[in-house]
C-alpha positions as CSV (number, residue, x, y, z in Angstrom):
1,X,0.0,0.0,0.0
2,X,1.0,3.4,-0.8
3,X,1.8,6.0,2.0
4,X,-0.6,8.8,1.8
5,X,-0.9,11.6,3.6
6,X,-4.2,11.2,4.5
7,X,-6.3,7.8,5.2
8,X,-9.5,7.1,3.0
9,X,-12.1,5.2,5.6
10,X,-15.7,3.3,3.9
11,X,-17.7,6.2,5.0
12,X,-15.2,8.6,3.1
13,X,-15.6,6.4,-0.1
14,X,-19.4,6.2,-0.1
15,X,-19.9,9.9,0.2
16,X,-17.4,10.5,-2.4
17,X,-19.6,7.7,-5.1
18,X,-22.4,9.5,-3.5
19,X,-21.6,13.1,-4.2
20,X,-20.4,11.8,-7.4
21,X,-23.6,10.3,-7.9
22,X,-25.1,13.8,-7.0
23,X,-23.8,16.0,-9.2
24,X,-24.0,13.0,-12.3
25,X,-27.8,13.0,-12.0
26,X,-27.7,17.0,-11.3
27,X,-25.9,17.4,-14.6
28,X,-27.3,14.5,-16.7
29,X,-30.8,16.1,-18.3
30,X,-28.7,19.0,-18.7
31,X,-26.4,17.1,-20.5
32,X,-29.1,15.8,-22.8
33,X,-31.0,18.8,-23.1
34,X,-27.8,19.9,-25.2
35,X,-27.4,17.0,-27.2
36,X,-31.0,17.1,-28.0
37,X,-31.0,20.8,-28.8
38,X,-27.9,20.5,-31.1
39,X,-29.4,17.9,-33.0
40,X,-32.8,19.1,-33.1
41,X,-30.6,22.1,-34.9
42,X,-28.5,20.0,-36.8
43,X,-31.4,18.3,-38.6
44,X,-33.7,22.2,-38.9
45,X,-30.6,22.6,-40.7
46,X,-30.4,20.5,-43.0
47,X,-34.4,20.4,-43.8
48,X,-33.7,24.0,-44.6
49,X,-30.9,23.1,-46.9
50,X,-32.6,20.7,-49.1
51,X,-35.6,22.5,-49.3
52,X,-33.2,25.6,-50.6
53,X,-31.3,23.5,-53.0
54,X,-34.8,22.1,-54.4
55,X,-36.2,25.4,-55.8
């Protein structure tokens, strides 16, 4: 085992995968809110592209 300067204990490792937990399902709509705006974009775009190449 590695000398640290610190020790890690259980409790300090499940509030760590809990605050990771935490701020994961904090930023995880957010994170497909983006990806569903950008596409939603991406495909207005290119709607509006074909229908300007057709005339």
């Amino acid at each position: 085992m590695l000398p640290t300067i610190f020790t890690i204990t259980g409790e300090d490792i499940t509030a760590i995968i809990g605050y990771i937990g935490e701020v994961f399902t904090d930023v995880s709509p957010l994170f497909f809110v983006i990806i569903g705006i950008s596409l939603g974009l991406w495909i207005l775009g290119s709607i509006i592209r074909a229908v300007a190449h057709r005339k």
